[in-house]
C-alpha positions in Angstrom: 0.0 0.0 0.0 1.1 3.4 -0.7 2.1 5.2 2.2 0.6 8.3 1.1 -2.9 6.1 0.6 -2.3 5.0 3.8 -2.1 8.3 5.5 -5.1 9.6 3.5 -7.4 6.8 5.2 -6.6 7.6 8.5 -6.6 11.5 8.4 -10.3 10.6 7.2 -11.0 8.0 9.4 -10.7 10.4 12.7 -10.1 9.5 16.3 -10.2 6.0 17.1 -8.8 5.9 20.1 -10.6 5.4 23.5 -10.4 8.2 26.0 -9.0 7.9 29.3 -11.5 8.9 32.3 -11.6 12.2 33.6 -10.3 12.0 37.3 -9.0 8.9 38.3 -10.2 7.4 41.9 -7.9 8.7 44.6 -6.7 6.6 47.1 -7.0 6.5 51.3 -4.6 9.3 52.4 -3.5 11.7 49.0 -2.6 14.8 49.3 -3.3 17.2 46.9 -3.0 21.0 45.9 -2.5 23.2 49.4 -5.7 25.4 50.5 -4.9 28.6 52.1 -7.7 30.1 54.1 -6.5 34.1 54.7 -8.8 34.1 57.7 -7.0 32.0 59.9 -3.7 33.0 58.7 -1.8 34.8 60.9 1.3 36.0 59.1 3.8 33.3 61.0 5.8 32.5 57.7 6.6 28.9 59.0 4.8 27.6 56.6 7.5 29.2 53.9 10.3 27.4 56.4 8.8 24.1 56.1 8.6 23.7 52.4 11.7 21.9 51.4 10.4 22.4 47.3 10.4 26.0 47.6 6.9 26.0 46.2 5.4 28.8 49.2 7.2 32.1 49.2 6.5 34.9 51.9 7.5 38.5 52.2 6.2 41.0 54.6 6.2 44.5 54.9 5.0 47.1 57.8 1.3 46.6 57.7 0.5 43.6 55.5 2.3 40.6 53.7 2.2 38.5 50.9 1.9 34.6 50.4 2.0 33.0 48.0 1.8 28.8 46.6 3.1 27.6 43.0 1.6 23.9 42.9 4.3 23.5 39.7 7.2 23.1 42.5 5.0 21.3 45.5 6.0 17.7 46.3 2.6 17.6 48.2 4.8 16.3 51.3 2.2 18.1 54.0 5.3 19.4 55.7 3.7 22.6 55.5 0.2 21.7 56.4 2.1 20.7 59.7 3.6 23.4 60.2 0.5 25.6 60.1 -0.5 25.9 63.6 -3.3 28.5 62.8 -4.6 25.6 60.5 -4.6 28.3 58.2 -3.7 25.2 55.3 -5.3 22.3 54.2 -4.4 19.7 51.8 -7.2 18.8 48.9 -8.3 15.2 48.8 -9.3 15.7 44.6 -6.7 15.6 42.0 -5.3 18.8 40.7 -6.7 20.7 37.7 -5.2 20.0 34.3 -2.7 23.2 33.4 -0.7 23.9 30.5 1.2 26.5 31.2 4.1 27.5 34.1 2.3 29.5 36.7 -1.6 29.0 35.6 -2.2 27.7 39.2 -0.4 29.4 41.2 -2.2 31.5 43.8 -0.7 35.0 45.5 -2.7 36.5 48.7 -1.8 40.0 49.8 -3.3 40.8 53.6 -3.4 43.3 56.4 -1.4 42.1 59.3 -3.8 41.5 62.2 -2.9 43.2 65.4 -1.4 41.1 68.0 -4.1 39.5 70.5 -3.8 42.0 73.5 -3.2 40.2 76.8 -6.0 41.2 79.6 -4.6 42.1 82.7 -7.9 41.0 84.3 -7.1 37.1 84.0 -7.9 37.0 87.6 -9.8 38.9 89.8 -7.6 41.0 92.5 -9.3 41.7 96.1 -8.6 44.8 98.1 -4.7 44.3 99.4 -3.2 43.2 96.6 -4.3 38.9 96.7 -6.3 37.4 93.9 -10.0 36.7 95.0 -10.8 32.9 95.4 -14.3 31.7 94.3 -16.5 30.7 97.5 -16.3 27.2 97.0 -12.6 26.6 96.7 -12.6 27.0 92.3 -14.3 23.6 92.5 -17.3 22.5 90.1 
């Protein structure tokens, strides 16, 4: 058969092929793409410490910072994750989107640093004289 014959047939003959599914079933215990919830966060930067790939970058100025995830360098080790101890990030159970180029999922959060959480120096009630007041029965319930 001529090859050019040959070529002709299957340029009209279209896909054949079968299609792979979708999303493949995940199994117990993956880790996936890194959630950041802005809320909790409180500005620590250990996150950035903990990430041996290099894939969470952090910079801060005076009244806000900047964080910021490139799933393209993650190893998805959870190091980072368990780090976090605002639980400020969470680790998707779902595979990762399809991307085709560098940098289309990589996410970049600018926020306000919150103010620090001021201590109450009324953590115990002080009685006339200078000694903290007991409750009647002893602190017991």
């Amino acid at each position: 058969m001529n090859i050019l014959a040959m070529l002709w047939s299957n340029l009209r003959r279209g896909v054949v092929t079968f299609r792979y599914p979708a999303r493949p079933a995940v199994s117990e215990g993956y880790r996936g793409l890194v959630c950041f919830d802005p809320e909790l966060c409180t500005g620590c930067a250990i996150c950035r410490f903990r990430c041996t790939a290099r894939a969470i970058t952090f910079s801060s100025a005076k009244n806000e910072f900047t964080w910021s995830y490139d799933p393209g360098q993650c190893t998805f080790c959870g190091r980072c994750v368990e780090g976090c101890k605002a639980h400020a990030l969470s680790q998707a159970r779902a595979c990762p989107p399809i991307y085709l180029h560098i940098g289309d999922l990589k996410r970049v959060y600018t926020l306000m640093r919150k103010a620090p959480a001021s201590k109450s120096s009324a953590t115990s009630p002080i009685a006339p004289g200078g000694q903290s007041a007991a409750p009647p029965d002893g602190g017991l319930q």
